[in-house]
C-alpha positions as CSV (number, residue, x, y, z in Angstrom):
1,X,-56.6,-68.5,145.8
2,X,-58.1,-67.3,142.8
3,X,-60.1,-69.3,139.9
4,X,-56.9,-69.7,137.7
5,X,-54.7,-70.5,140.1
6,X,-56.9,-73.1,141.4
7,X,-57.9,-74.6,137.8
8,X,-53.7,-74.8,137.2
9,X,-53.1,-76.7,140.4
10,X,-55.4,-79.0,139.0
11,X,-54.2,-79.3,136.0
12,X,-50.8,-79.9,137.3
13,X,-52.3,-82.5,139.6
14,X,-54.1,-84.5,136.9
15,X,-51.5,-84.0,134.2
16,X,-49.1,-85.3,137.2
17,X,-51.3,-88.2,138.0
18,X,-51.7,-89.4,134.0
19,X,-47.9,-89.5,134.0
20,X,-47.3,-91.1,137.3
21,X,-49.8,-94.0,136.9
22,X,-51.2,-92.9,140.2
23,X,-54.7,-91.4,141.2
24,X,-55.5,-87.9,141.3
25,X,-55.8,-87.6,145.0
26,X,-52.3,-89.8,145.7
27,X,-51.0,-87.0,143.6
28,X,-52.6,-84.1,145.7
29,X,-51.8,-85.7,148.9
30,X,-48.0,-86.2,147.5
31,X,-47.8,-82.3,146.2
32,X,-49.9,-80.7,149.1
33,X,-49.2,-82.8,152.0
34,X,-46.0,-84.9,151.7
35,X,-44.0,-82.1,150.3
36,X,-44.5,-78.4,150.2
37,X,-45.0,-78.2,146.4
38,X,-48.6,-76.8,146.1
39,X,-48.0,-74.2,148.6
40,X,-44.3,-73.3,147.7
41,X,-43.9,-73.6,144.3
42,X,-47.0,-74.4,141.4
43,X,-49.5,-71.6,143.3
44,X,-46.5,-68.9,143.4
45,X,-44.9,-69.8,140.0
46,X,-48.0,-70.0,138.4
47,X,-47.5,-67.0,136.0
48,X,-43.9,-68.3,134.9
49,X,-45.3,-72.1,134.9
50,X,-48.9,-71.6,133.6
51,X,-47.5,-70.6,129.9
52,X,-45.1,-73.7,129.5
53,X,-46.0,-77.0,127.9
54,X,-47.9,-79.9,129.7
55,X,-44.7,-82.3,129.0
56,X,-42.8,-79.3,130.3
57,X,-44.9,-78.9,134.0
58,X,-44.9,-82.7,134.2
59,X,-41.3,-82.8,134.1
60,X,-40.6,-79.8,136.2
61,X,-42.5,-81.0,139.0
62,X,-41.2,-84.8,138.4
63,X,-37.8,-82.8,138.9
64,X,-39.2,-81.1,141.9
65,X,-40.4,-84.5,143.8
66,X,-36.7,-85.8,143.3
67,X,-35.5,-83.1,144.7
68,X,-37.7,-83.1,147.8
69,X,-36.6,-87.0,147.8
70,X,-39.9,-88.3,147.3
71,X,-39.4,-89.9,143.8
């Protein structure tokens, strides 16, 4: 993975964790480990997602745990 790539999944993680009320590394384990979403979707979308919002990402990937049923 390259240096951008890495510094936006953790971006999305923190700006995910802020939101959430949860820790950093419940968020990681949720995106990378509990779901596919790290691997499958911020990393590969990361030129579409990188140039939205922050309240934008959050939401997306808020939308994204629901529809993996983990929210």
């Amino acid at each position: 993975m390259d240096e951008r790539k890495l510094e936006f999944s953790i971006f999305c993680i923190e700006a995910l964790a802020e939101k959430l009320n949860i820790d950093s590394e419940g968020v990681y384990k949720l995106l990378k480990h509990d779901t596919d979403i790290l691997d499958n979707y911020i990393i590969p979308c990361y030129e579409a997602l990188h140039s939205q919002s922050k309240s934008y990402i959050v939401q997306d990937l808020i939308q994204v745990l629901k529809e993996k049923g983990v929210m």
